[in-house]
C-alpha positions in Angstrom: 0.0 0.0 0.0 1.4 3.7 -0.8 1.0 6.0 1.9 1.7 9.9 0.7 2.9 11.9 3.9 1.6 15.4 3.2 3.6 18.9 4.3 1.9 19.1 7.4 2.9 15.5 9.0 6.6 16.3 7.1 6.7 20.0 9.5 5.6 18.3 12.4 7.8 15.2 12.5 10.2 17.9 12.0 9.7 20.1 14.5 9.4 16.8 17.0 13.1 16.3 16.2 13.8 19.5 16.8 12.2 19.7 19.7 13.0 16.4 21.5 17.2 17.8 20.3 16.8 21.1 21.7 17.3 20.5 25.8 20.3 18.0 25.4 22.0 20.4 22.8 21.2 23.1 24.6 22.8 21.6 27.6 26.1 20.4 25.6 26.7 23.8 24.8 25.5 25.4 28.5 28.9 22.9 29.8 31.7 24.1 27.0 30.5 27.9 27.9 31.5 26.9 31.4 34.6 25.6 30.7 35.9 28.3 28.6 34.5 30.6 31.4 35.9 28.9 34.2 38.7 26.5 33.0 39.6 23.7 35.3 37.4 25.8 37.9 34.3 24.7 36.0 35.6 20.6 37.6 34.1 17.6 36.8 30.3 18.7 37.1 31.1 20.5 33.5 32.3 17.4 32.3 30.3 15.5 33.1 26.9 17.4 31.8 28.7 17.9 28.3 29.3 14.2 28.6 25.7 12.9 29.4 23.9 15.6 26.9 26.3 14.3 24.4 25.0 10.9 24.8 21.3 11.8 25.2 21.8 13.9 22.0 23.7 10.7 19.8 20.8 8.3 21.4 18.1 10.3 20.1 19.4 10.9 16.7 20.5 7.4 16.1 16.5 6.6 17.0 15.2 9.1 14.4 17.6 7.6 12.1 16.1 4.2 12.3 12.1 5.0 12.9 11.9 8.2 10.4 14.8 7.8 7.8 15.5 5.4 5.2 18.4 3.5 7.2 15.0 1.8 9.6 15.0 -0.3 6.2 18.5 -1.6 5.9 18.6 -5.0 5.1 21.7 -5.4 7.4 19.2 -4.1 10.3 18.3 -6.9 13.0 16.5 -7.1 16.3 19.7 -6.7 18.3 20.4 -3.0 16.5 16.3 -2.4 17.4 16.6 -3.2 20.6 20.1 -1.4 21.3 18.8 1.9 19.9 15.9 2.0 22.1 17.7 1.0 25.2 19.5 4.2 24.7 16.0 6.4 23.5 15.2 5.5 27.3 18.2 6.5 29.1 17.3 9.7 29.7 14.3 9.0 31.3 12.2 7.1 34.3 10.7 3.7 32.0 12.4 0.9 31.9 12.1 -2.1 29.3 12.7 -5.5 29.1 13.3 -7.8 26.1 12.4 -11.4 26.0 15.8 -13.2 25.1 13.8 -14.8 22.3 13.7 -11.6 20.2 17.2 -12.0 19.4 16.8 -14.9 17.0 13.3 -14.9 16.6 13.1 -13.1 13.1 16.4 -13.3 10.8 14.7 -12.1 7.5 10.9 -10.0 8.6 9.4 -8.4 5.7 11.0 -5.2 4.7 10.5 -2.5 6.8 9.4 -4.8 9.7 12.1 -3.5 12.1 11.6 0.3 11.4 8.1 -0.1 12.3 8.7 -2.3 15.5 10.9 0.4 16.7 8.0 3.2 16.1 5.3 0.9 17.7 7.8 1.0 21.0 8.6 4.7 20.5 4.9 4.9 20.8 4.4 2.5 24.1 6.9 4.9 25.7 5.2 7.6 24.8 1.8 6.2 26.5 4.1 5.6 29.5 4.1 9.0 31.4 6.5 8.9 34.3 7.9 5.9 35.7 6.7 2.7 34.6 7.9 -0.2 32.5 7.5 -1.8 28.6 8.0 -5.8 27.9 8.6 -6.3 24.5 7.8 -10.3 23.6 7.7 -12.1 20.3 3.9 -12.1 19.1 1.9 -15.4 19.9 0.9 -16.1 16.6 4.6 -15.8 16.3 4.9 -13.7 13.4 5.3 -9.8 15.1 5.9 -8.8 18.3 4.0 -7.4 21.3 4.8 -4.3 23.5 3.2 -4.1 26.3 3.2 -0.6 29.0 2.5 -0.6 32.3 2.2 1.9 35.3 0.4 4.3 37.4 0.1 6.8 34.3 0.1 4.6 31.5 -2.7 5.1 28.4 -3.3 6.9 25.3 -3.1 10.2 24.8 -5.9 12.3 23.8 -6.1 11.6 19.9 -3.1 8.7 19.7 -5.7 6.0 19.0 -7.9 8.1 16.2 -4.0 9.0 14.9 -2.6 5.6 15.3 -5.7 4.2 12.8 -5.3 6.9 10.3 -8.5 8.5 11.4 -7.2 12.3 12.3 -7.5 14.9 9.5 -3.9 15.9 8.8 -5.2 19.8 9.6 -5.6 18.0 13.3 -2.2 16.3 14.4 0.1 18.4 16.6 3.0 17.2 17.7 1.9 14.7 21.1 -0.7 12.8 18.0 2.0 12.7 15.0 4.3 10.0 16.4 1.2 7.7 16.6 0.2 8.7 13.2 3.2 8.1 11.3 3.7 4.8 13.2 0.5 3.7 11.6 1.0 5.1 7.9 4.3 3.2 8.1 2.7 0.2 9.3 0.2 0.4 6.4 2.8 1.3 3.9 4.8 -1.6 4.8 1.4 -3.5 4.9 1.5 -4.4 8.9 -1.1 -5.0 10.8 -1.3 -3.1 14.1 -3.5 -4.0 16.9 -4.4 -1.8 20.1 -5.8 -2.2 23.3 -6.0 0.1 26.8 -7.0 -1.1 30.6 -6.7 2.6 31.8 -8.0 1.3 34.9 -4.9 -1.4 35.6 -2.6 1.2 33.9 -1.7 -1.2 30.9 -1.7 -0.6 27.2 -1.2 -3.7 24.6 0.1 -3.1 21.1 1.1 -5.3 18.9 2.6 -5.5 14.7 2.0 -8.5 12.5 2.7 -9.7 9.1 
């Protein structure tokens, strides 16, 4: 299936990027004005927050790469890559995840662009997870995708993700909390996944999961 991103969705992926760039760039650059202020005055504190913001910055940008760029369709690209990239997407942050070891080897040749999509669909369980919680990330039972699952005290769908996640929001509509989910879907179509959805708001819990 061909899915045509229009201007808007382009602009506000865009601005996302920017956006979720800004605060560790920002602080990369707060730490070198220090030290050129203060020299070997500015100690290890400087360092050390030029170091970290370096890392949340290359984590980020390695995870765009993969979920909106060209590179989430490498033939090369395997679980393990996945799985490493969004490890580091949640270092900078309160959720934590866990893989089942059977990921690893489960799928040595998915359908093309199977692994760029995974990779949204968990961008988008973390997204659902605000403040601390966790995501378990299993092979599918049917065996031929994988489940994410979110849990915590704040864990559900923002207002909009599902309608977005579907396809269903006018364009005119998205901002930038509902475009993630949207483009996670249009992917999934384009790639001709199927994504399923479910939320217990009440036990804190949301269930995704991508097929082919």
């Amino acid at each position: 299936m061909s899915v045509e991103l229009s201007p808007r969705v382009l602009e506000l992926i865009s601005s996302r990027i920017c956006h979720d760039l800004v605060s560790p760039v920002g602080a990369i650059s707060n730490g070198v004005e220090l030290l050129e202020e203060m020299g070997e005055e500015a100690g290890d504190e400087a360092i050390a927050l030029v170091s970290t913001s370096a890392q949340q910055a290359s984590h980020r940008l390695k995870c765009f790469r993969l979920a909106y760029g060209a590179a989430g369709t490498d033939k090369n690209l395997g679980f393990r890559d996945i799985k490493g990239v969004f490890a580091g997407w949640l270092t900078s942050g309160h959720v934590q995840c866990e893989f089942d070891p059977a990921l690893d080897t489960k799928f040595s040749m998915p359908p093309r662009g199977f692994f760029k999509c995974a990779l949204n669909l968990m961008m988008f369980a973390e997204e659902c997870n605000r403040g601390e919680g966790k995501i378990f990330i299993a092979p599918a039972d049917e065996g031929n995708g994988i489940k994410v699952a979110a849990t915590g005290k704040n864990v559900a769908f923002r207002e909009g993700a599902e309608a977005a996640l579907e396809g269903k929001t006018p364009v005119d509509d998205l901002d930038a909390r509902s475009v993630h989910a949207y483009i996670t879907g249009r992917f999934a179509a384009h790639f001709g996944f199927n994504v399923e959805h479910k939320s217990q708001q009440d036990f804190g819990r949301v269930e995704l999961k991508i097929s082919f």
